[in-house]
DSSP file (Angstrom, degrees, kcal/mol; ACC not computed):
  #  RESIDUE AA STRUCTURE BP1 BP2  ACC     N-H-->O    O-->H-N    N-H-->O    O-->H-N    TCO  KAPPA ALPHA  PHI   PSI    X-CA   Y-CA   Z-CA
    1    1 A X    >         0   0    0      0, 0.0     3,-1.1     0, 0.0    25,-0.1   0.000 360.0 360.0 360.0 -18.1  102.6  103.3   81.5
    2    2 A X  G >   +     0   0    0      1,-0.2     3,-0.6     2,-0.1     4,-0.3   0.714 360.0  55.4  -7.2 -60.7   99.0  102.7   82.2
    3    3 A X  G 3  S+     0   0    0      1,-0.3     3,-0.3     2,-0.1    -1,-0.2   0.770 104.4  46.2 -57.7 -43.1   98.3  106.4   82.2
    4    4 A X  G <  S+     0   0    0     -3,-1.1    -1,-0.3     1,-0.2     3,-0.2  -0.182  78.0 110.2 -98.3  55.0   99.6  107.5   78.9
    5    5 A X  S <  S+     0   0    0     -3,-0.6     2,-0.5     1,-0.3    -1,-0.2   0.933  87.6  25.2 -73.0 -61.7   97.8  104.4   77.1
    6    6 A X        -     0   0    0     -3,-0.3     3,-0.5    -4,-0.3     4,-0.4  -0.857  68.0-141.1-124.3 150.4   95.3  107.0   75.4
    7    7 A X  S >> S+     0   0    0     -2,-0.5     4,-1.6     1,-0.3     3,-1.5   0.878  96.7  46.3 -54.8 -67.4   95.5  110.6   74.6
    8    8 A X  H 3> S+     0   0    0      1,-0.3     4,-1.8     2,-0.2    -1,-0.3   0.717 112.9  50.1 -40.4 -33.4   91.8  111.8   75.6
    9    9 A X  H 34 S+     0   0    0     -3,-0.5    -1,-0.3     2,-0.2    -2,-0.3   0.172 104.0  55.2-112.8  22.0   91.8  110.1   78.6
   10   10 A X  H <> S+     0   0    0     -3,-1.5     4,-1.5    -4,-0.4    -2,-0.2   0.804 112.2  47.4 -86.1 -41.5   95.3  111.6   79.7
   11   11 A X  H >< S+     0   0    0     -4,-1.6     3,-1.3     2,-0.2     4,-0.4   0.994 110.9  55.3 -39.9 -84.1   93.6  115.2   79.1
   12   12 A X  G >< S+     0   0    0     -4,-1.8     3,-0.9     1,-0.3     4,-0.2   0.760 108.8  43.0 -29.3 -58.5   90.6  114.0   81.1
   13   13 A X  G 34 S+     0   0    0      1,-0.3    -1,-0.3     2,-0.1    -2,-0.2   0.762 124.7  34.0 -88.5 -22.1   92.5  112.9   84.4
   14   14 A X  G X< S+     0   0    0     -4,-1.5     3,-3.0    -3,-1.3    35,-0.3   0.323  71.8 139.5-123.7  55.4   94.4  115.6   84.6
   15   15 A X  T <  S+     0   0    0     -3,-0.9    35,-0.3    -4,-0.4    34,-0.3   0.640  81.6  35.1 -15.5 -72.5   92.5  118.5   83.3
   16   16 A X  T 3  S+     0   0    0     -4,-0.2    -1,-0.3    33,-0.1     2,-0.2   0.351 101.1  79.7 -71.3  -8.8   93.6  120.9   85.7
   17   17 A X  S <  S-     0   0    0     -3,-3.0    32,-3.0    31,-0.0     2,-0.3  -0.497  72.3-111.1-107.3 175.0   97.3  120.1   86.5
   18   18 A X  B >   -A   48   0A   0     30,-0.2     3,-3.9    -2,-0.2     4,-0.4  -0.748  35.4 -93.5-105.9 129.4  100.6  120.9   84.5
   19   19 A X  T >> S+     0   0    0     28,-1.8     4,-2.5     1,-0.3     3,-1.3   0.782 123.1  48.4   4.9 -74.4  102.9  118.6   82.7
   20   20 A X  H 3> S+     0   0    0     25,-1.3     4,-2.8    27,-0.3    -1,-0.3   0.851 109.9  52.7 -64.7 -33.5  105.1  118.0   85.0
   21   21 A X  H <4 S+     0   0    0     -3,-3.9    -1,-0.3    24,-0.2    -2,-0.2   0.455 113.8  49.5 -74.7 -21.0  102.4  117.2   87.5
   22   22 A X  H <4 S+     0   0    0     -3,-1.3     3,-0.2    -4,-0.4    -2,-0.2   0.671 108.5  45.3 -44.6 -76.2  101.0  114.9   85.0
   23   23 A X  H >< S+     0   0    0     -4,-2.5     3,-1.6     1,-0.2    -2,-0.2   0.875  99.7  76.0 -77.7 -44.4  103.9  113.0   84.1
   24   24 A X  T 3< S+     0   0    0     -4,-2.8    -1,-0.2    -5,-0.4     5,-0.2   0.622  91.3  52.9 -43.6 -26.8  104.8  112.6   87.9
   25   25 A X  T 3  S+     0   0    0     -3,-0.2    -1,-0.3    -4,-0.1    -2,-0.2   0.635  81.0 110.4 -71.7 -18.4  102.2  110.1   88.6
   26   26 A X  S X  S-     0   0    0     -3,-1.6     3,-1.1    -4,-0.2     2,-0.2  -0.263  79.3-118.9  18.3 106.1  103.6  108.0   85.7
   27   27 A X  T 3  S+     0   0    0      1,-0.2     3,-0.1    -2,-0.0    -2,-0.1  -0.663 101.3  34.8 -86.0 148.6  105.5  104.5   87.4
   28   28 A X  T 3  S+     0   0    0     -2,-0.2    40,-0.5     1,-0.1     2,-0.3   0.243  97.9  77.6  74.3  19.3  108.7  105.2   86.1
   29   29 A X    <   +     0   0    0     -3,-1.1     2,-0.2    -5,-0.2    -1,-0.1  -0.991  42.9 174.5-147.5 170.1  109.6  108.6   85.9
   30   30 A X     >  -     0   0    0     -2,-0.3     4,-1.6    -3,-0.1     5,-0.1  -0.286  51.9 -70.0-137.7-154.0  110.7  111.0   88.5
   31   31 A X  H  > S+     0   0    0      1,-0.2     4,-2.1     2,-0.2     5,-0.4   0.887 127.8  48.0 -81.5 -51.0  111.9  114.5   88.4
   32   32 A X  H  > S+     0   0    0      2,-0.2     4,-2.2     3,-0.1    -1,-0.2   0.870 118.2  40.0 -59.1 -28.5  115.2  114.1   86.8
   33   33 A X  H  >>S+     0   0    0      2,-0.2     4,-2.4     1,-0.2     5,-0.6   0.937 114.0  56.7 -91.1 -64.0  113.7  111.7   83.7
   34   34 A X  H  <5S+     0   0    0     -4,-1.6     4,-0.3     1,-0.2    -1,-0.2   0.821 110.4  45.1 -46.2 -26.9  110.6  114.2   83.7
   35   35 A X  H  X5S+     0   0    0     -4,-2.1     4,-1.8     2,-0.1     5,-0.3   0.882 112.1  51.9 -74.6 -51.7  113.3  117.3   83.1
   36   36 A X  H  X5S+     0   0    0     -4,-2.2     4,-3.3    -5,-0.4    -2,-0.2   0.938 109.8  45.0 -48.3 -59.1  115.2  115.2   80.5
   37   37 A X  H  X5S+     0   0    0     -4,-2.4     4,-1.2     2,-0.3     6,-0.4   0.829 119.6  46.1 -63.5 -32.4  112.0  114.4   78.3
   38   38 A X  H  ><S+     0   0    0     -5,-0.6     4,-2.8    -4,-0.3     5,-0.4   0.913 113.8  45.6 -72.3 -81.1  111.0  118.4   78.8
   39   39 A X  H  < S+     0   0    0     -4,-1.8    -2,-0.3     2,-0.2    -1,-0.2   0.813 117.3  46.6 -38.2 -43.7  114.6  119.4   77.9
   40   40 A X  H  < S+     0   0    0     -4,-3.3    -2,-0.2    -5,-0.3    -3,-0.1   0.934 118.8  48.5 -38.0 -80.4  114.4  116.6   74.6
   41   41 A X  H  < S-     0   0    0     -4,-1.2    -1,-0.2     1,-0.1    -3,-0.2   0.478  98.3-134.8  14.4 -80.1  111.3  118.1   74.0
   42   42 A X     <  +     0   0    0     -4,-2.8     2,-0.3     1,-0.4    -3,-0.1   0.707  62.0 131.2 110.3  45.8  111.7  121.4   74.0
   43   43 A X        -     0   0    0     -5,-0.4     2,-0.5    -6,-0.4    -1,-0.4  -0.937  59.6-117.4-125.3 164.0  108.3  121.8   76.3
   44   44 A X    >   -     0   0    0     -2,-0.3     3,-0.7     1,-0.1   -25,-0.2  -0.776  13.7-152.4 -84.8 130.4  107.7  123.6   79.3
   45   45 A X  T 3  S+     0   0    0     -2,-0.5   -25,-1.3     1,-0.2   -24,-0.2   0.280  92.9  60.5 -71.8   8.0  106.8  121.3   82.0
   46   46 A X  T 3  S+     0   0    0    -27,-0.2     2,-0.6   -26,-0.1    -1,-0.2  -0.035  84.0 114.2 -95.8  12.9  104.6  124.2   84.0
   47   47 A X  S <  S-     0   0    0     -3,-0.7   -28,-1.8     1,-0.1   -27,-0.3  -0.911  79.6 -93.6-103.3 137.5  102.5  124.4   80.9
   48   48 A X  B     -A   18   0A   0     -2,-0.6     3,-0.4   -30,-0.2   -30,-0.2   0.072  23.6-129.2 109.4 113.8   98.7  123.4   81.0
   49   49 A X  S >  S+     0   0    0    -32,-3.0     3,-0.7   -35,-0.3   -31,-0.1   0.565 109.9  58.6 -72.6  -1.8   97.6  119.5   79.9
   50   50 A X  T 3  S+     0   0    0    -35,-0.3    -1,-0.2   -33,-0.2     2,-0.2   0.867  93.0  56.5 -67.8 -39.7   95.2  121.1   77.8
   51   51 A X  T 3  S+     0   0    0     -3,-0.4     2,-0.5     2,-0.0    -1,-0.1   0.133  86.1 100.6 -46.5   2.3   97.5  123.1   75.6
   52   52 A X    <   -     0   0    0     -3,-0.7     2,-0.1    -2,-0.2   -41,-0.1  -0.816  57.8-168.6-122.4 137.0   99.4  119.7   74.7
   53   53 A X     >  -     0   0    0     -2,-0.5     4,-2.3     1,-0.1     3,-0.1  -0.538  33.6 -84.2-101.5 178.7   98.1  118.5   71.2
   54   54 A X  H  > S+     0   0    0      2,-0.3     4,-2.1     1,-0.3     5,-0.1   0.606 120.6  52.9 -39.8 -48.5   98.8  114.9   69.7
   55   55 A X  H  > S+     0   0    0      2,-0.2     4,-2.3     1,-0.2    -1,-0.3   0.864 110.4  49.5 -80.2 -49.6  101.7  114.9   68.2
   56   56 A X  H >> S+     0   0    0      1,-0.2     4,-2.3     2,-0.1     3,-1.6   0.994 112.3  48.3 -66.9 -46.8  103.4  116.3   71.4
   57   57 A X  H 3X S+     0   0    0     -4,-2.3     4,-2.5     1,-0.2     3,-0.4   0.885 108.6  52.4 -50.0 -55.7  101.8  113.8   73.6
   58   58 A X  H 3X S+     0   0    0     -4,-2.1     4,-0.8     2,-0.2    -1,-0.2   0.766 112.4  48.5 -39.5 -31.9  102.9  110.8   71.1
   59   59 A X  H <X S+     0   0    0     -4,-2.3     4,-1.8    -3,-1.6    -1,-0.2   0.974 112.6  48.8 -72.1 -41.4  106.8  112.4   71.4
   60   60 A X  H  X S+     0   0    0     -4,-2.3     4,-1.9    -3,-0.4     5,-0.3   0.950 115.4  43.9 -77.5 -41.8  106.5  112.5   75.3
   61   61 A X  H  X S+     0   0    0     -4,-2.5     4,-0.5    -5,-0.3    -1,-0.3   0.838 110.1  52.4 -51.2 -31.4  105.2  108.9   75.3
   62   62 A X  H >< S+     0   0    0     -4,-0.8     3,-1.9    -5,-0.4     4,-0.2   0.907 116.8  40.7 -72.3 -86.9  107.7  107.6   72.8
   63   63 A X  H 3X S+     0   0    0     -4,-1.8     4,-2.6     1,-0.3    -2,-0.2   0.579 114.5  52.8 -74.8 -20.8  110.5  109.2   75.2
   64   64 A X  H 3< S+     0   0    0     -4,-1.9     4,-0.3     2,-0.2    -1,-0.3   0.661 112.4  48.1 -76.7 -15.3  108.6  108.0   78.8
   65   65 A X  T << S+     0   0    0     -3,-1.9    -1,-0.2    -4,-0.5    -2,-0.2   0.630 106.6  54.2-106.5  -6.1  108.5  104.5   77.4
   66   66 A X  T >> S+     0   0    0     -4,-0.2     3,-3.2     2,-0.2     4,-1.2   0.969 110.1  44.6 -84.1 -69.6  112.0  104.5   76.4
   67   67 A X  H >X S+     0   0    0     -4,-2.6     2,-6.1     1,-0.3     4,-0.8   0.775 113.4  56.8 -50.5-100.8  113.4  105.5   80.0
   68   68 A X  H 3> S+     0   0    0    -40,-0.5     4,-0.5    -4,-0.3    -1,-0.3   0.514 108.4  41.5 -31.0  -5.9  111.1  103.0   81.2
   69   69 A X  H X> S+     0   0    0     -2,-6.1     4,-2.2    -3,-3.2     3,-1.9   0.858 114.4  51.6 -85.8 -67.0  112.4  100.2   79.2
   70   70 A X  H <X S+     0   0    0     -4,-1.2     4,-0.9    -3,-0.6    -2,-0.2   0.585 107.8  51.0 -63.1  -8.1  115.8  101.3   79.9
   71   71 A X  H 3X S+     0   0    0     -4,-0.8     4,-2.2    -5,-0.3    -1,-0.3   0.955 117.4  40.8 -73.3 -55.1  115.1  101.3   83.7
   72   72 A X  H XX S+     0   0    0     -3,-1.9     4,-1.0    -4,-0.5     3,-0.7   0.985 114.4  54.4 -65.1 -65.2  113.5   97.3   83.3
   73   73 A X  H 3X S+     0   0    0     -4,-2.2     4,-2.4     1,-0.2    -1,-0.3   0.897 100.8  55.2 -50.9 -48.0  116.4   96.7   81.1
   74   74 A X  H 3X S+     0   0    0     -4,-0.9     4,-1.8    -5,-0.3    -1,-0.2   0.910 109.9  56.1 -48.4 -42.0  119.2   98.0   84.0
   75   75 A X  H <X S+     0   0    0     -4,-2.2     4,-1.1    -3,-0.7     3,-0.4   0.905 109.4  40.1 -44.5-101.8  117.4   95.2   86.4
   76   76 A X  H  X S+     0   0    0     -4,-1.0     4,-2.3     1,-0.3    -2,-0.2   0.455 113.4  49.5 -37.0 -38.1  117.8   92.6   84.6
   77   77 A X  H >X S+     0   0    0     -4,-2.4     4,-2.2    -5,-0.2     3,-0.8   0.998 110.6  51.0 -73.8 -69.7  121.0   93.1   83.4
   78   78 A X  H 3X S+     0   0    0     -4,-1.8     4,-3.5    -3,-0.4    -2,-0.2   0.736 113.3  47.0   3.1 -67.0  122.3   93.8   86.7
   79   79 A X  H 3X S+     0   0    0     -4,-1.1     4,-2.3     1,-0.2    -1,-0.2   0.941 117.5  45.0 -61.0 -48.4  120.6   90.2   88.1
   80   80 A X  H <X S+     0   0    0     -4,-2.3     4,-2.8    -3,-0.8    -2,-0.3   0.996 109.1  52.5 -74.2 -43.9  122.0   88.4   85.2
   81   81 A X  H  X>S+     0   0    0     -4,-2.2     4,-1.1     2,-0.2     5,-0.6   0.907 111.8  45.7 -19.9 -68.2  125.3   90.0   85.5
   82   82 A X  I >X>S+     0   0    0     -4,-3.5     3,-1.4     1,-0.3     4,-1.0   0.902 113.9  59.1 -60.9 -64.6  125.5   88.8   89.5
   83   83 A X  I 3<5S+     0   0    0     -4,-2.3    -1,-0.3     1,-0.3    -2,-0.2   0.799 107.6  38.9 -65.8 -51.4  124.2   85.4   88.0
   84   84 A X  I 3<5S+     0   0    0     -4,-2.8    -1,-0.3     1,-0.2    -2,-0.2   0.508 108.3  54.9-120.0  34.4  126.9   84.9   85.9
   85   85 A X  I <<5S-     0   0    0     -3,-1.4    -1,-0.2    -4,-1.1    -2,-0.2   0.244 106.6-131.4 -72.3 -24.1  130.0   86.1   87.9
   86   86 A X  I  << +     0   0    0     -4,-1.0    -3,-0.2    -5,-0.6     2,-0.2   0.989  48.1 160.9  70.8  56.1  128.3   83.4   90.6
   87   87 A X     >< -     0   0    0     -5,-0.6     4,-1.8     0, 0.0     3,-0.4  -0.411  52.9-102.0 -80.2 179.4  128.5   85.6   93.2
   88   88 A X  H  > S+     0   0    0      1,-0.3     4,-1.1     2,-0.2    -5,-0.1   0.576 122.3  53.5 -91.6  13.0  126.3   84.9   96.2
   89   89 A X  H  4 S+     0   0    0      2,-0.2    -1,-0.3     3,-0.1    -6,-0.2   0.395 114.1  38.4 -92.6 -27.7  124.0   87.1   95.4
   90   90 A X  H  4 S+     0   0    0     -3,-0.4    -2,-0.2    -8,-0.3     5,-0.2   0.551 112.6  57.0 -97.8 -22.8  123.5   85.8   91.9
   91   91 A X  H >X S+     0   0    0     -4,-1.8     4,-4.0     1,-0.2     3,-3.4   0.974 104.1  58.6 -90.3 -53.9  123.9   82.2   93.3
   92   92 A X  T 3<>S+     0   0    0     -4,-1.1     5,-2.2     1,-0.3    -1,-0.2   0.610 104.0  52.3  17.2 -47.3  120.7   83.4   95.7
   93   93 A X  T 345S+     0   0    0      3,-0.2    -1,-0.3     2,-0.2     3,-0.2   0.481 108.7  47.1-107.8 -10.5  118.8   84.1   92.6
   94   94 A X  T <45S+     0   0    0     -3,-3.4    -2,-0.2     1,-0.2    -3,-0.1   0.841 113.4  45.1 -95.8 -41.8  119.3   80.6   90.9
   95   95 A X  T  <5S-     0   0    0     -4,-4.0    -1,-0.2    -5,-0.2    -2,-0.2   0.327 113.3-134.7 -82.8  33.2  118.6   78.7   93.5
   96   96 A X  T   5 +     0   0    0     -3,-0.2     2,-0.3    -5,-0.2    -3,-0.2   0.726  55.9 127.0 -13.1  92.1  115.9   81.0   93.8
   97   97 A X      < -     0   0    0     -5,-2.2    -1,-0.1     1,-0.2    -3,-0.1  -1.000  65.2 -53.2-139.1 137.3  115.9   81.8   97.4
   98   98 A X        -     0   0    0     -2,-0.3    -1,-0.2    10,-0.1     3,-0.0   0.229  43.4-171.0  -1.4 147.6  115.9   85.3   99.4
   99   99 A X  S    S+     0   0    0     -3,-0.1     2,-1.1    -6,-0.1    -1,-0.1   0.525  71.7  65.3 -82.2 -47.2  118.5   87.5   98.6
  100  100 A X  S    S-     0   0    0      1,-0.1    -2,-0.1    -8,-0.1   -11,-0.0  -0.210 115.2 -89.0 -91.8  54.2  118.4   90.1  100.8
  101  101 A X  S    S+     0   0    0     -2,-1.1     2,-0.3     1,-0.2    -1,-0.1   0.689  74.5 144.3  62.1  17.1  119.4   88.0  104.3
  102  102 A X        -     0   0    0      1,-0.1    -1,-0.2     2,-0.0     0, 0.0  -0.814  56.3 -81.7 -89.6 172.3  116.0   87.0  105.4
  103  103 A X        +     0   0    0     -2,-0.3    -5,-0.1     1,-0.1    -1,-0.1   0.263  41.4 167.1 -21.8 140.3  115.3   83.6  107.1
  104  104 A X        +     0   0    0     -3,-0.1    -1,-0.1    -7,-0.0    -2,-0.0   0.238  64.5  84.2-155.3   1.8  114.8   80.4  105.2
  105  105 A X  S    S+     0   0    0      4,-0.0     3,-0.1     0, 0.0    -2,-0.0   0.781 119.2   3.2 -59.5 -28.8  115.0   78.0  108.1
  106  106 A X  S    S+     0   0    0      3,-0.0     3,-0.2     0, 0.0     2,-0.0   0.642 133.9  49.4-121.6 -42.6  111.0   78.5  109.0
  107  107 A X  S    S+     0   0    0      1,-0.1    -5,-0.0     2,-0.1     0, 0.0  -0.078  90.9  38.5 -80.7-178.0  110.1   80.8  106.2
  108  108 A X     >  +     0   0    0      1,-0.1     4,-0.7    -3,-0.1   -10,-0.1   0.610  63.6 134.4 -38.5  70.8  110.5   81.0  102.3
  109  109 A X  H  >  +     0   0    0     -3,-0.2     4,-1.4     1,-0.2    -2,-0.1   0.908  44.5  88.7 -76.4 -36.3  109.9   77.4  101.7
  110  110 A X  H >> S+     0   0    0      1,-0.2     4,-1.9     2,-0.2     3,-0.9   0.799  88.3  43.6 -42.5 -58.2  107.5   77.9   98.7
  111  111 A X  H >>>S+     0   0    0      1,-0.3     4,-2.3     2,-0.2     3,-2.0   0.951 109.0  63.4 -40.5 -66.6  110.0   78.1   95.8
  112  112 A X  H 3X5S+     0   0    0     -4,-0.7     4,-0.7     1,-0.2    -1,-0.3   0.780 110.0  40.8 -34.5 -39.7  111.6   75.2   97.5
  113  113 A X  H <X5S+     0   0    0     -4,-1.4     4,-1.6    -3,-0.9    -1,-0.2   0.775 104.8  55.4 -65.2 -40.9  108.7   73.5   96.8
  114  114 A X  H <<5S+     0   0    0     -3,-2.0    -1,-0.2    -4,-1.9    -2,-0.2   0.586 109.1  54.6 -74.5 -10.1  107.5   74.4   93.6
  115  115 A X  H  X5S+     0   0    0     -4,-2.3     4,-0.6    -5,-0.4    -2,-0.2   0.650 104.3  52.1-112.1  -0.9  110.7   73.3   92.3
  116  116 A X  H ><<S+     0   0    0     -4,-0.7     3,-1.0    -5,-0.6    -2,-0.2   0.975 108.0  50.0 -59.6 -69.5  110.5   70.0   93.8
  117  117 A X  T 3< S+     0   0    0     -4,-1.6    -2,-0.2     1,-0.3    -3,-0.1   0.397 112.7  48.9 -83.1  -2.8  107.0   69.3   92.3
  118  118 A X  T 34        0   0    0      1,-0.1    -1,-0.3    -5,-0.1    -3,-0.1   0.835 360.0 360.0-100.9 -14.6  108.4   70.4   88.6
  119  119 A X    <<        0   0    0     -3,-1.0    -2,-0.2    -4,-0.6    -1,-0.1   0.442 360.0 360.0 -88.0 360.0  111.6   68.1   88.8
């Protein structure tokens, strides 16, 4: 969300490209999320980042930071979900150690460690 912090300097960096081209470098949207905000919107995403005055940027930021919440929020929920079914994938995550089936016989001692030294 870096990018759309301020308005002038969104103009500035991409002077020459189109919406859509725009918004696509933006972490946390993609094609489909960049169509949705256009359809909300009611702007053409082939249209010129100069042509786009305040007010529209401020709507397309409001909606680009809501899908990007809702993205962070689907994580989390997800992890706590698997956490409190206890599945091993959630039990993984308490005792925080790997999830996804690497090694922990020579490697990924370091949690173990720091939560030694806080108990």
């Amino acid at each position: 969300m870096k990018n759309l912090q301020n308005f002038n300097t969104f103009i500035a960096e991409n002077k020459n490209k189109n919406v859509f081209s725009a918004l696509k470098d933006i972490h946390g949207l993609n094609l489909k999320k960049i169509n949705k905000i256009a359809l909300i919107m009611g702007v053409d995403v082939f249209e010129r980042v100069n042509s786009v005055n305040f007010e529209l940027f401020s709507l397309i930021k409001k909606q680009a930071i809501f899908f990007y919440n809702l993205e962070e929020n689907k994580i989390f929920n997800n992890v706590n979900k698997k956490k409190k079914i206890k599945n091993y994938v959630g039990m993984r995550h308490i005792l925080k150690l790997p999830v996804r089936g690497q090694r922990t016989h020579t490697n990924a001692k370091t949690p173990s460690k720091n939560i030694k030294r806080e108990l």
